[in-house]
N, C-alpha and C positions, 0 to 999 in steps of 0.2 A: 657733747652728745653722750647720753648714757650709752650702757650696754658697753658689747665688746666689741674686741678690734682687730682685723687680721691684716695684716701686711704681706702681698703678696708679690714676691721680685721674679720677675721672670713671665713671660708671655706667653712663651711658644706654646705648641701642641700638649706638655706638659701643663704648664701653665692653665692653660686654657682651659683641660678639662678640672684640672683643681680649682679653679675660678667657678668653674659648672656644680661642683659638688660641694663648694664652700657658701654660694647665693644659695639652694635647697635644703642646709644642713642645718639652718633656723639658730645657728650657734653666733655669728655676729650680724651686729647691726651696722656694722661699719666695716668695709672691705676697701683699703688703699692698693694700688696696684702703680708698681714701679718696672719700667723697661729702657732699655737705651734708646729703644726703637718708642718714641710718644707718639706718634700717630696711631702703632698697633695698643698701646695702653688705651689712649683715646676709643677708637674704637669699640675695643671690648668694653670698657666701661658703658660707650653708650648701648652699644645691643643690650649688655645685662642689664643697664638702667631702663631700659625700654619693656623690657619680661618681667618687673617689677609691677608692672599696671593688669597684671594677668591673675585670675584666683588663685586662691592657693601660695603665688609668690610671694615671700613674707616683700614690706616694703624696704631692703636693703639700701643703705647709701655708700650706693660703689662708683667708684673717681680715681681720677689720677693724680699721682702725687710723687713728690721727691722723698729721700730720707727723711728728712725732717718730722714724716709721719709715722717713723720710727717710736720715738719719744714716749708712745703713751700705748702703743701696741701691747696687745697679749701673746700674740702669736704671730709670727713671721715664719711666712713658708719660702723658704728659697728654692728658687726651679731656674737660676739664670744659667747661662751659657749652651755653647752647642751641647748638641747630642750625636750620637754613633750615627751613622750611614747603612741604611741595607746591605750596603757592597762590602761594608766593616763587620758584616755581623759574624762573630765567633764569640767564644768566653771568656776570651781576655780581651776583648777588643773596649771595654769601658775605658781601659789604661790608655787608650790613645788619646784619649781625652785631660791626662793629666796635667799635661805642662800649661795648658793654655786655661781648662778651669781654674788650677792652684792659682794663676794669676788673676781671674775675675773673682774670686772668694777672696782673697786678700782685699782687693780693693772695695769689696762691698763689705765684709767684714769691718774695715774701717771706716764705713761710713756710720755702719750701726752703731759702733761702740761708740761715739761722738755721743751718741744722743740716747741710750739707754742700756741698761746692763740687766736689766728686769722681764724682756720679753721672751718667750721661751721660742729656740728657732729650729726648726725643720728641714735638714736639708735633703732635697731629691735629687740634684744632678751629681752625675758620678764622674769617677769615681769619689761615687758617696763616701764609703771611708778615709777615704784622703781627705774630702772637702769635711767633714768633721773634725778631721785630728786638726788640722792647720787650722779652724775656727778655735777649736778648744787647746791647744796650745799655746799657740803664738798671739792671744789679742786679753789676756786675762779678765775673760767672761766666764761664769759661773760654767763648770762642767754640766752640771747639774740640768742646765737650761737649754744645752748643743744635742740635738741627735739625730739622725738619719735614719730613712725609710729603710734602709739598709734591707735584712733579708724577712722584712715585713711581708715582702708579696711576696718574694723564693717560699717563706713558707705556706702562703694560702693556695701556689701551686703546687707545693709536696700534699697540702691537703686535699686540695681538685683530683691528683693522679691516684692516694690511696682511694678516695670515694668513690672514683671512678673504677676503682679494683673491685669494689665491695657492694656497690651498685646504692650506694647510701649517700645523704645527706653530708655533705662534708662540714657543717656545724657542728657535728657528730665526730672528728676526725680530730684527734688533739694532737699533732705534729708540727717541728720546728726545723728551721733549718740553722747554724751557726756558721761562725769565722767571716770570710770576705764576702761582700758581694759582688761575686766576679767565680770563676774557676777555679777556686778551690775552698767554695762552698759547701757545705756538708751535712746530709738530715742527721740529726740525735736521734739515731736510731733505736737506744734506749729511752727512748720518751717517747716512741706513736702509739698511737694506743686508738682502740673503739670501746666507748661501752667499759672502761677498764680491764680490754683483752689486748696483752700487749701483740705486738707486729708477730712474731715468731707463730702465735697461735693462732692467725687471720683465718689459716687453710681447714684447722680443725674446727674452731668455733662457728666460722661465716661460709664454710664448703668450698671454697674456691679449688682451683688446682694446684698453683702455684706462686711462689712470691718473685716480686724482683730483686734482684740484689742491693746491699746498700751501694754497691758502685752505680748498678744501674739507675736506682733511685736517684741520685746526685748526677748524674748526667742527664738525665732526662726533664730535672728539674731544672738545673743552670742553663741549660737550651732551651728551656720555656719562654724564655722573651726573644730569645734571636726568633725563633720560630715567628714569632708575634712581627717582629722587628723585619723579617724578610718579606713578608707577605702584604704588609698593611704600608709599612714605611717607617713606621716611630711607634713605640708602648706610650701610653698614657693614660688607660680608663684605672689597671691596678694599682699603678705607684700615685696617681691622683686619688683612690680611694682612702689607699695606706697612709697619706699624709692627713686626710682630710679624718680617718680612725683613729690616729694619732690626737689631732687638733681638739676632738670630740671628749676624750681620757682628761685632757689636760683641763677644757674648761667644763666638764661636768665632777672633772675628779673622779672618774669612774674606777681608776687602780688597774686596769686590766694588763695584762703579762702576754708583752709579745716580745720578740728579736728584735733588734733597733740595733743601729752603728752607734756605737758611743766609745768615748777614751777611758781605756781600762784603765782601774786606779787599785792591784792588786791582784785582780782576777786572772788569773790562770799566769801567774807571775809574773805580769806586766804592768809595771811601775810608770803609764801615762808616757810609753813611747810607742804605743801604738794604739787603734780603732778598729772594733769591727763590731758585727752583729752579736751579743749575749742578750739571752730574755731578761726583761728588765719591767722593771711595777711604774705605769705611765699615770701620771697624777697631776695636780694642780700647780706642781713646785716642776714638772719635766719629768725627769728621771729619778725616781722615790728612792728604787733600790736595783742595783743590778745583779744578778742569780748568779753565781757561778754554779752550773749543774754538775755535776758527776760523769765524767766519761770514761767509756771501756780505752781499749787498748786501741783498737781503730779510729775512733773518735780524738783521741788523743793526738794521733797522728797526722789527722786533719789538721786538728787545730792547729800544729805549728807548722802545717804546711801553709795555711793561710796567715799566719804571725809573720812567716819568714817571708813570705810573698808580699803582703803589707808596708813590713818594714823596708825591702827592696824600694817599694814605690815611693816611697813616703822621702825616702833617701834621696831619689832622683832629683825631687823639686823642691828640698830644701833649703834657704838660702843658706847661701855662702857665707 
């Protein structure tokens, strides 16, 4: 079959809605869906094959499948494993997730490499930074090709809360967030900007009263999905988009520059023993080029708070 080809592991509520955004997104003609659970693969495949006979829906061939459909992929979105609990929701609470992920991304990770080294892979379940370094370390797959949604959506909601300061358009809103995705996450506070007025001169240019601080900013934004996560039960409409904005860069080459988890390979002195979110140019090949930005003395501080916190986690579940 011509055309392209997304590989998508994982079902759940995650899953699910990236499955919803990836049939609409007109980007493949061919979507594989792998779960441990095949009856819920089965399923989804046939509701989506069913919404295929409707205007509008391009005519996608979405099915169930083993690895084996690995092979000839462009893009593999990985979403497998649990997720946090309502009753888990705090900022470090993705960590609880670690020992039992690391162990399903090894094993899937080894089924991929079996059967290609060429498709570029996406991962959403967290701790996202973890399940990146242990891809991109231990299975000698192109770095270039491994990256997580990492603080993709932390930053489109540091964007949501300045817009919402400024009563504007947050397409308008050029802000990032770096380091972990997790609690000690942190805006570049010298990079928000409107209109090229950076943050400091919000109050004087756009009239406001007052700003929030950059602590508040990072707390408020790291508690943006628990918020989501208490109330609803499970996040999935933004980190399904952020993968599927991801997917989109890759197969139109578009080059766009967001945060993504990826293994530093120099950046901020780290020689490929740890992963976290840096903006990075998302292209045809994965990851084109990763930014190391400029930071002040606070930002600075951040970052090896979330280096050191990383390294901590990454430590925990390495084999022996």
């Amino acid at each position: 079959m011509s055309g392209h080809k997304l590989v998508l592991i994982g079902l759940g509520h995650v899953g699910d809605a990236v499955l919803a955004h990836a049939m609409s997104s007109k980007l493949f003609s061919d979507i594989a869906l792998i779960d441990a659970n095949t009856q819920l693969a089965e399923g989804q495949a046939l509701d989506q094959h069913q919404a295929t006979a409707l205007p509008g829906v391009g005519n996608v061939h979405v099915h169930v499948a083993d690895y084996d459909a690995c092979a000839d992929a462009d893009v593999i979105i990985y979403t497998a494993g649990p997720s946090i609990r309502p009753d888990q929701a705090g900022a470090e609470s993705r960590n609880l997730l670690a020992a039992k992920n690391a162990s399903i991304v090894r094993e899937v990770m080894a089924e991929i490499t079996q059967r290609t080294r060429d498709a570029i892979i996406v991962m959403v379940s967290n701790p996202v930074d973890l399940l990146v370094h242990i891809a991109a370390t231990e299975f000698d797959y192109p770095t270039e090709k491994i990256m997580g949604t990492g603080l993709l959506l932390d930053s489109a909601r540091l964007c949501r809360i300045v817009a919402d300061m400024l009563d504007i358009d947050p397409d308008f809103v050029h802000a990032a967030m770096l380091g972990e995705h997790g609690a000690t996450g942190f805006p570049y506070m010298s990079g928000i900007s409107v209109a090229g007025v950076s943050y400091p001169q919000f109050p004087e240019v756009f009239g406001i009263d007052q700003l929030l601080s950059a602590e508040e900013l990072m707390t408020r934004t790291n508690y943006a999905g628990m918020e989501v996560l208490k109330t609803k039960g499970w996040t999935s409409a933004g980190v399904a988009a952020s993968a599927i904005t991801l997917a989109q860069s890759i197969m139109l080459n578009s080059k766009i520059v967001v945060p993504v988890s990826t293994l530093l390979c120099g950046e901020y002195g780290q020689h490929q023993d740890v992963s976290l979110s840096v903006p990075c140019i998302i292209g045809e090949n994965g990851i084109e080029k990763r930014i190391e930005v400029p930071l002040d003395a606070w930002e600075e501080e951040k970052m090896q708070q979330s280096i050191t916190a990383l390294k901590k986690l990454i430590a925990s579940v390495s084999k022996k």
